[in-house]
KEKE-3310 file (N, C-alpha, C; in steps of 0.2 Angstrom, whole numbers, plus 5000, padded with zeros to 4 digits):
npx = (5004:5002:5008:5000:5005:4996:4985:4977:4975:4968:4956:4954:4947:4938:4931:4928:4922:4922:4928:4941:4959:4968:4962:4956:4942:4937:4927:4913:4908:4895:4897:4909:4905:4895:4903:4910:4900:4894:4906:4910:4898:4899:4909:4905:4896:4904:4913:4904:4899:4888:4879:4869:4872:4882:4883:4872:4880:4890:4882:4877:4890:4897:4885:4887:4897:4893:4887:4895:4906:4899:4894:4891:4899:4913:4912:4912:4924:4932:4932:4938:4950:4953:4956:4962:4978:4989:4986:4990:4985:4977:4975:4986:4997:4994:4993:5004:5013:5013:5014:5001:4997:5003:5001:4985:4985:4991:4981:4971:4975:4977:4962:4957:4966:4962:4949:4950:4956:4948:4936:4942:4946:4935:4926:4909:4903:4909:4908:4900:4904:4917:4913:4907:4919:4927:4919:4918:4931:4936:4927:4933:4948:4942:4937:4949:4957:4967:4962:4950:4951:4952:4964:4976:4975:4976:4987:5002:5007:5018:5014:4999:4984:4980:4987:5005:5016:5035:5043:5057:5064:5067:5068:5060:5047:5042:5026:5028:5037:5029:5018:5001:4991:4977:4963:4956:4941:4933:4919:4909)
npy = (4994:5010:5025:5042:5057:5069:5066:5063:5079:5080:5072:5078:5091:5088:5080:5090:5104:5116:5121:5129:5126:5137:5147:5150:5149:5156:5163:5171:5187:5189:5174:5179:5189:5183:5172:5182:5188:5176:5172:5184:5185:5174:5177:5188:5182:5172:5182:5187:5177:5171:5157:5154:5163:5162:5147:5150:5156:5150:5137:5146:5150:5136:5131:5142:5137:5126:5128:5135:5125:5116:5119:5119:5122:5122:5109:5102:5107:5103:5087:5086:5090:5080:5069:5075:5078:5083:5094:5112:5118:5131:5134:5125:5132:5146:5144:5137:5147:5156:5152:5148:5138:5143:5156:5156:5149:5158:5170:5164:5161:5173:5179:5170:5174:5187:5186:5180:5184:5198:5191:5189:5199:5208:5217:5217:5230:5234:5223:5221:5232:5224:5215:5219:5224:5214:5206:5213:5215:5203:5202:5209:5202:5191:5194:5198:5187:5174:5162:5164:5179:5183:5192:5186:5174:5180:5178:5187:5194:5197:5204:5215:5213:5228:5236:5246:5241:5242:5238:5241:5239:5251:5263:5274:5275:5279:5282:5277:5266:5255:5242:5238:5229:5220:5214:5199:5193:5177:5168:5158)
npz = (5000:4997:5004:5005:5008:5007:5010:5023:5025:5014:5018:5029:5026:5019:5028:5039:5034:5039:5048:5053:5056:5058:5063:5078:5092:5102:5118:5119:5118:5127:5133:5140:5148:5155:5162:5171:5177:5186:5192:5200:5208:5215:5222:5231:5238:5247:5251:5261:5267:5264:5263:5253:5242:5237:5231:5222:5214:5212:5205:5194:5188:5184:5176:5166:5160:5157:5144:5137:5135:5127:5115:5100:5087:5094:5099:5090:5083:5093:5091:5077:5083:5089:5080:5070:5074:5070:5061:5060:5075:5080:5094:5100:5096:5101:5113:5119:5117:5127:5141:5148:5159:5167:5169:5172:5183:5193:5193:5196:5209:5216:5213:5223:5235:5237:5240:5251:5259:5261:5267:5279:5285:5287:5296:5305:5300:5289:5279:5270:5262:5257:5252:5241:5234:5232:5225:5212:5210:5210:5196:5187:5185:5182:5169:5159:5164:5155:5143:5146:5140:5123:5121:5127:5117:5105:5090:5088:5072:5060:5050:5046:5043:5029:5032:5028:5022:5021:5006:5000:5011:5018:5030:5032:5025:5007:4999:4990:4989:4999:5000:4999:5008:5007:5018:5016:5017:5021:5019:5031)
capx = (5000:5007:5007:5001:5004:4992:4978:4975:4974:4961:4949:4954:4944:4932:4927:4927:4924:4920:4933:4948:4963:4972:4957:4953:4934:4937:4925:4911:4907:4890:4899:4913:4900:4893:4908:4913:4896:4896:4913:4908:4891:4901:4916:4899:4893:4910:4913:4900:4898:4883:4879:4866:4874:4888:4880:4870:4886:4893:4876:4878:4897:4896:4878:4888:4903:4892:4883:4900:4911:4896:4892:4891:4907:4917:4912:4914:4933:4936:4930:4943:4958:4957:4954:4967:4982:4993:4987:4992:4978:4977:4977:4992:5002:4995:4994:5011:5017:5008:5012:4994:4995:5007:4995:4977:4984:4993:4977:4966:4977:4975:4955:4956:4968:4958:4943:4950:4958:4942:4932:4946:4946:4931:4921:4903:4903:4909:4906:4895:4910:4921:4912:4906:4924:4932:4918:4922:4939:4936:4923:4939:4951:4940:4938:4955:4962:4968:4962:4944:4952:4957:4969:4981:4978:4979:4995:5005:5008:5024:5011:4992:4979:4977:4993:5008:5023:5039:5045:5062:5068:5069:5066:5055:5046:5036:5020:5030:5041:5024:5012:4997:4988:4969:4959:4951:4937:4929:4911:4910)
capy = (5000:5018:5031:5046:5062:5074:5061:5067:5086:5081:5068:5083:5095:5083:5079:5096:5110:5121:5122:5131:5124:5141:5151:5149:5148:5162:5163:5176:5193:5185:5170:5181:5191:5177:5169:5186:5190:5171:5174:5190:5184:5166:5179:5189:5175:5170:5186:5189:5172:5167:5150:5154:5167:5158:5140:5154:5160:5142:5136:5149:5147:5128:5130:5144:5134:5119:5130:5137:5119:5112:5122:5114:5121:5120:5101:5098:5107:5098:5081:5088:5092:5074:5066:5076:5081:5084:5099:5116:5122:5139:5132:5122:5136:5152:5141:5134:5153:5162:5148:5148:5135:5148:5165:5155:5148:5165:5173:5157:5162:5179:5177:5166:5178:5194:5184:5176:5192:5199:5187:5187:5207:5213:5217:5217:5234:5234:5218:5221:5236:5221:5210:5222:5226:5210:5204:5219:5212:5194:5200:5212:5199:5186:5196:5196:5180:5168:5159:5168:5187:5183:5195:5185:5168:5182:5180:5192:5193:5203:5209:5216:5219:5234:5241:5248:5236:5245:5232:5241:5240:5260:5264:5280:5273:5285:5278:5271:5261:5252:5237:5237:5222:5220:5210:5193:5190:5172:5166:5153)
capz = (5000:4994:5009:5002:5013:5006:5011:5029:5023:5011:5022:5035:5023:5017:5034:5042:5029:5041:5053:5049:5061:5058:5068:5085:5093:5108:5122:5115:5122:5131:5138:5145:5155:5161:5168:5174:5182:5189:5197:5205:5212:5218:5225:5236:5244:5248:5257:5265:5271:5262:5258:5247:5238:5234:5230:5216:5211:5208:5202:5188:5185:5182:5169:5160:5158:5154:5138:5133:5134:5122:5110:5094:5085:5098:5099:5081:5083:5097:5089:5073:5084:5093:5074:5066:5079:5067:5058:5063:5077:5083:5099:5103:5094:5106:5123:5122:5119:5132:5146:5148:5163:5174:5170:5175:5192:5196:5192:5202:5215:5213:5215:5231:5242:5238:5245:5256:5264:5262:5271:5285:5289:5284:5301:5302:5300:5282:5277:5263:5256:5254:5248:5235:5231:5232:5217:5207:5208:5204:5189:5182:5183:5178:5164:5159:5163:5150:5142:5143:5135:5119:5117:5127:5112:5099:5086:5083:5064:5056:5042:5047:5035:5028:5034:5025:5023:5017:5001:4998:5018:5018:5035:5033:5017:5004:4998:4980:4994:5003:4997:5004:5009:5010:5022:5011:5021:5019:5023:5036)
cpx = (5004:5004:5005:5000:5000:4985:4974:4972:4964:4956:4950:4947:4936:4926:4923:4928:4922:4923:4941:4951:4969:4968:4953:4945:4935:4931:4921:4909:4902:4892:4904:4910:4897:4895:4909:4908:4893:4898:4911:4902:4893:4907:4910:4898:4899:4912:4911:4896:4890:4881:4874:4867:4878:4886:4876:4876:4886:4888:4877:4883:4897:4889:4885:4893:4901:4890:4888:4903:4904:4890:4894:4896:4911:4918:4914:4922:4936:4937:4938:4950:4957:4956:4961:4973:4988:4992:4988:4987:4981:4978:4981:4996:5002:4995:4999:5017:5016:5012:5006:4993:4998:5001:4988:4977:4986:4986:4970:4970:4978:4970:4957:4957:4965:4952:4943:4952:4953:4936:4937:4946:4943:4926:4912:4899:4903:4911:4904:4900:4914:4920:4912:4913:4926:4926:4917:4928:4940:4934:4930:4943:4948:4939:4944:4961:4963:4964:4953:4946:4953:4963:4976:4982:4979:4985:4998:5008:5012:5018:5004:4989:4977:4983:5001:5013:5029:5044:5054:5067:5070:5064:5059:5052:5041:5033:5024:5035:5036:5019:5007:4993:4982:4968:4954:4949:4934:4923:4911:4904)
cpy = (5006:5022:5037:5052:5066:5070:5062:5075:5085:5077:5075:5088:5092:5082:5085:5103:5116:5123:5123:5131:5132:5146:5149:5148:5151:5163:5169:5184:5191:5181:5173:5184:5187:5174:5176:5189:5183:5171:5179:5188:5178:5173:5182:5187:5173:5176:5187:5183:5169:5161:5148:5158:5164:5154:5143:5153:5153:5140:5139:5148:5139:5128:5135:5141:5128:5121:5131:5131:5115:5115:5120:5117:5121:5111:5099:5101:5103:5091:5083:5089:5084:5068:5068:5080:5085:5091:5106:5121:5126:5138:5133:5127:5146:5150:5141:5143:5156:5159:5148:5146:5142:5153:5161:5154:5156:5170:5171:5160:5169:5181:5172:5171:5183:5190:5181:5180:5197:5195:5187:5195:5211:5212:5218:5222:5234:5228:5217:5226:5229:5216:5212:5222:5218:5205:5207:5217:5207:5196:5202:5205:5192:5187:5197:5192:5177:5165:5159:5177:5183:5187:5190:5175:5171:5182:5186:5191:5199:5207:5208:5218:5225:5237:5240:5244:5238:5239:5234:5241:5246:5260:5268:5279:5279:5281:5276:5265:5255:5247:5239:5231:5222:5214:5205:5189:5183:5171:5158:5147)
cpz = (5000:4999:5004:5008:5014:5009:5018:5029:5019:5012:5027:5032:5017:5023:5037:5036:5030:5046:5048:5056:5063:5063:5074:5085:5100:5112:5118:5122:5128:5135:5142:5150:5159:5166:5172:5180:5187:5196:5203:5212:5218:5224:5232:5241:5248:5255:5262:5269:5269:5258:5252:5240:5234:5231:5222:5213:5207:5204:5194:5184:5180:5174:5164:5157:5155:5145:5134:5129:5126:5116:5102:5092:5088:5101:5093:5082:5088:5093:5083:5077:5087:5086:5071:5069:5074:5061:5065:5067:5080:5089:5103:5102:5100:5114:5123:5123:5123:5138:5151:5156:5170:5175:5172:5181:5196:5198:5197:5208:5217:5220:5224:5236:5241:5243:5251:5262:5265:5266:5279:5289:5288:5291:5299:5298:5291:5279:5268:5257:5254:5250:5240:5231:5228:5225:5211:5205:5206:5197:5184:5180:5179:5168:5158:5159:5156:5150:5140:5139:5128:5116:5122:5122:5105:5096:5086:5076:5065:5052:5045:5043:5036:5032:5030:5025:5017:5013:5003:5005:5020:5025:5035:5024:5012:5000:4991:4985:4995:4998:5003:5005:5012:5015:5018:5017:5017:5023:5025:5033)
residu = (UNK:UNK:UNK:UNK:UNK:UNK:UNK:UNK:UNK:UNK:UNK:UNK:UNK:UNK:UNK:UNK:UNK:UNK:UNK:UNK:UNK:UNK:UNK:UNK:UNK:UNK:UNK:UNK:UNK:UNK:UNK:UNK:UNK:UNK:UNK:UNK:UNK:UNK:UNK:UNK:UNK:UNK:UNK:UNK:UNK:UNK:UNK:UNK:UNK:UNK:UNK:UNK:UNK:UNK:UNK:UNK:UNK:UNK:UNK:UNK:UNK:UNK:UNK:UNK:UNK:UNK:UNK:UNK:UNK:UNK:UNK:UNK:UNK:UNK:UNK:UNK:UNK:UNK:UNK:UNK:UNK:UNK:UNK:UNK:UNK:UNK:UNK:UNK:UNK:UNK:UNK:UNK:UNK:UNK:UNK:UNK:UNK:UNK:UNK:UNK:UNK:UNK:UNK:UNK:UNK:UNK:UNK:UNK:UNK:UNK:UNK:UNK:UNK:UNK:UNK:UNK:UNK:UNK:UNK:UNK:UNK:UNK:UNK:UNK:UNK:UNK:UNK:UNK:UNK:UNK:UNK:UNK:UNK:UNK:UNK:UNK:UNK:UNK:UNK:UNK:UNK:UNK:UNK:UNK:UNK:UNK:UNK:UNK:UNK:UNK:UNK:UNK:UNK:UNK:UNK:UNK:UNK:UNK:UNK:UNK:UNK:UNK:UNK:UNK:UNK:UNK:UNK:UNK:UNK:UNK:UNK:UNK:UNK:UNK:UNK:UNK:UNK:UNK:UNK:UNK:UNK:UNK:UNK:UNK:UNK:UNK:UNK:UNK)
# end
């Protein structure tokens, strides 16, 4: 039997021709608010010593993480990245650069000691200020974290569309120096 290398590429694109391995699938604007107002609600209860607050919080966290994790393109890419490891996914290539796994616990552990310092020296008096505060600070940083921003699984590219890029290496270039490179959108 003749190996042929190209064979994978082209069952890869037969199977799935609607996943493109070179573009992520990023947490969307809705589901960030979600976790981030979650977090806050769960960080609350937390402060303020409320088991029912909390248990909400969590309650909420856990559904919107269940709606996010199983959303049908995100299952079909997933089902594609464990079908096809060997193409080049957006993924592996901005996790491994970020060190993803460091910035989410730094960040986990973050969240914990503000609540936890907040629950340890917040008298009864002002109680309810640190709670307030310390889920204002969870929801920020949750908003922010790895792994839900996208800007920290965004590429950096040498060349942006729509931005001038000097051909002849002339520092200070004049427009007969520059290509310009348009944005070639495709439809999904």
């Amino acid at each position: 039997m003749i190996y042929n290398q190209h064979a994978p590429l082209t069952s890869f694109a037969q199977l799935y021709p609607d996943v493109d391995p070179a573009r992520g699938k990023p947490l969307t604007l809705f589901e960030r608010l979600s976790c981030a107002g979650a977090l806050a609600i769960l960080s609350f209860g937390c402060v303020m010593g409320d088991v029912l607050a909390a248990g909400i919080g969590l309650a909420l966290l856990l559904f919107v993480l269940y709606l996010a994790g199983n959303q049908t393109q995100r299952r079909i890419r997933k089902e594609a990245r464990d079908r096809f490891p060997g193409q080049q996914w957006a993924e592996d290539q901005s996790l491994t650069l970020k060190n993803l796994a460091f910035w989410m616990t730094l960040f986990w552990v973050i969240i914990i000691a503000v609540n936890l310092l907040a629950f340890w020296f917040a008298t009864a008096e002002s109680r309810l200020y640190f709670a307030i505060g310390a889920a204002v600070f969870t929801a920020i940083l949750a908003w922010l974290m790895p792994g839900f921003n996208p800007l920290w699984s965004a590429r950096r590219s040498a060349v942006k569309p729509g931005v001038a890029v000097p051909v002849s290496g002339v520092s200070n270039p004049s427009p007969q120096d520059t290509a310009e490179f348009k944005r070639v959108e495709t439809q999904p």
